[in-house]
N, C-alpha and C positions, 0 to 999 in steps of 0.2 A: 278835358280834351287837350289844354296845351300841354298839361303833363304828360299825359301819353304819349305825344308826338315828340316831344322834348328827349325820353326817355329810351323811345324809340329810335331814336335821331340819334343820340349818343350810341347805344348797341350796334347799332348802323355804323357809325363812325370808329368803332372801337373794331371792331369784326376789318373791317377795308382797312384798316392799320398795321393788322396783325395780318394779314391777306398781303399786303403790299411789301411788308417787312421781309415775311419770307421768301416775296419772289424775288424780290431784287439781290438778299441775299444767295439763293439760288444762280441768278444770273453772275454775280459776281464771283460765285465759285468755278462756273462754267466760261466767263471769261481770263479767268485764272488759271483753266484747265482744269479744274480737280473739282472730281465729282469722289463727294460725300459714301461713307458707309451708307446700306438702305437699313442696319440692323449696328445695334453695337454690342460688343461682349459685355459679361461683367465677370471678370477673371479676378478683380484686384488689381490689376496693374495701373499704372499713371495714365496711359492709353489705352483706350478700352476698343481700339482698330488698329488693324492694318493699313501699312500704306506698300502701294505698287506704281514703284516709279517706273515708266515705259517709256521711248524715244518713240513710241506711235505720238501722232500730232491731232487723232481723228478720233474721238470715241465710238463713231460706229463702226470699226474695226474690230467693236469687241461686242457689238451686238449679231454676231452669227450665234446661232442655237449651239451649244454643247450637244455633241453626241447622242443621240439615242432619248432627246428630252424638250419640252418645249420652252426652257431655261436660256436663255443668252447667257455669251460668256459674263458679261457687264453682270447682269443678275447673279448669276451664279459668284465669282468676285465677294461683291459689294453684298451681298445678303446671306447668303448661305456659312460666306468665312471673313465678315466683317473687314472688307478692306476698302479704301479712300483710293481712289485711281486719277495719281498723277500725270498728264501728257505732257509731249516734249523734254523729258529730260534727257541727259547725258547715255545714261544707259539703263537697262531693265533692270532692277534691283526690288528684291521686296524687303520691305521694314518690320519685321515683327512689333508684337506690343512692350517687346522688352528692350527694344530700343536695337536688336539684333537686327546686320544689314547682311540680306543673302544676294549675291550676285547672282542673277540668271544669266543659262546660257544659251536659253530660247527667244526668239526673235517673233514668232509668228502668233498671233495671238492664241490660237487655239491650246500649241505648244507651250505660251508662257503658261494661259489658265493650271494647264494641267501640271508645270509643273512646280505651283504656285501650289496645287494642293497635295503633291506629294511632300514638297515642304511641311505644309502646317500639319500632315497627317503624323512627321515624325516626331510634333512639339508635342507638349504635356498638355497642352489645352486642346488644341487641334486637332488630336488623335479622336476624341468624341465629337467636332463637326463636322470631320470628315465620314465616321460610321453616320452623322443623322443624313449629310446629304448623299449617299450611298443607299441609305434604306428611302427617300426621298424618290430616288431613282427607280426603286425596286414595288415601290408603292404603284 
């Protein structure tokens, strides 16, 4: 019996470790403002995400629904075209995974999204996330 509970107790304690780890790390990213990929590439590059710097201060600014889908912008971002969304910066700029910085000249989030994926649809990798979350749409 004490084995069990022994054994039990550790699993227990081992599980609220791994649990607690990654909330706090969670919260630390969100009092940092930056909210994590929900997906990452595997292209090869050194960074296997996007990052979108934005001078919004407010992540549910980018929780309105995309268009014609029941995807938020945040969703659609961070899962569909693998990007890490930075708030409060200087100005809207997205980072490719090759280290390439594109200035945006959209300010409004719906505006940034989209033309965050006109961007990646002209990259070499991008060009095939943008057809999956296109047929994504179509489904």
């Amino acid at each position: 019996m004490n084995k069990f509970v022994t054994q039990n107790t550790l699993t227990f304690l081992t599980i609220m470790l791994i649990f607690s780890f990654n909330f706090s790390f969670s919260q630390t990213d969100q009092q940092n403002n930056r909210f994590p990929p929900l997906q990452f590439a595997d292209y090869g590059f050194k960074k296997n995400f996007r990052v979108l710097k934005t001078t919004h201060s407010d992540i549910n600014v980018f929780n309105e629904k995309y268009p014609n889908t029941d995807y938020t912008l945040d969703y659609v971002l961070r899962s569909f075209f693998f990007i890490s969304i930075h708030l409060s910066t200087s100005q809207n700029t997205l980072i490719s995974m090759d280290g390439t910085n594109f200035k945006l000249k959209s300010n409004k989030p719906i505006d940034i999204t989209n033309e965050v994926i006109t961007l990646i649809g002209g990259m070499s990798s991008g060009f095939r996330e943008v057809q999956n979350f296109n047929k994504n749409l179509n489904d």
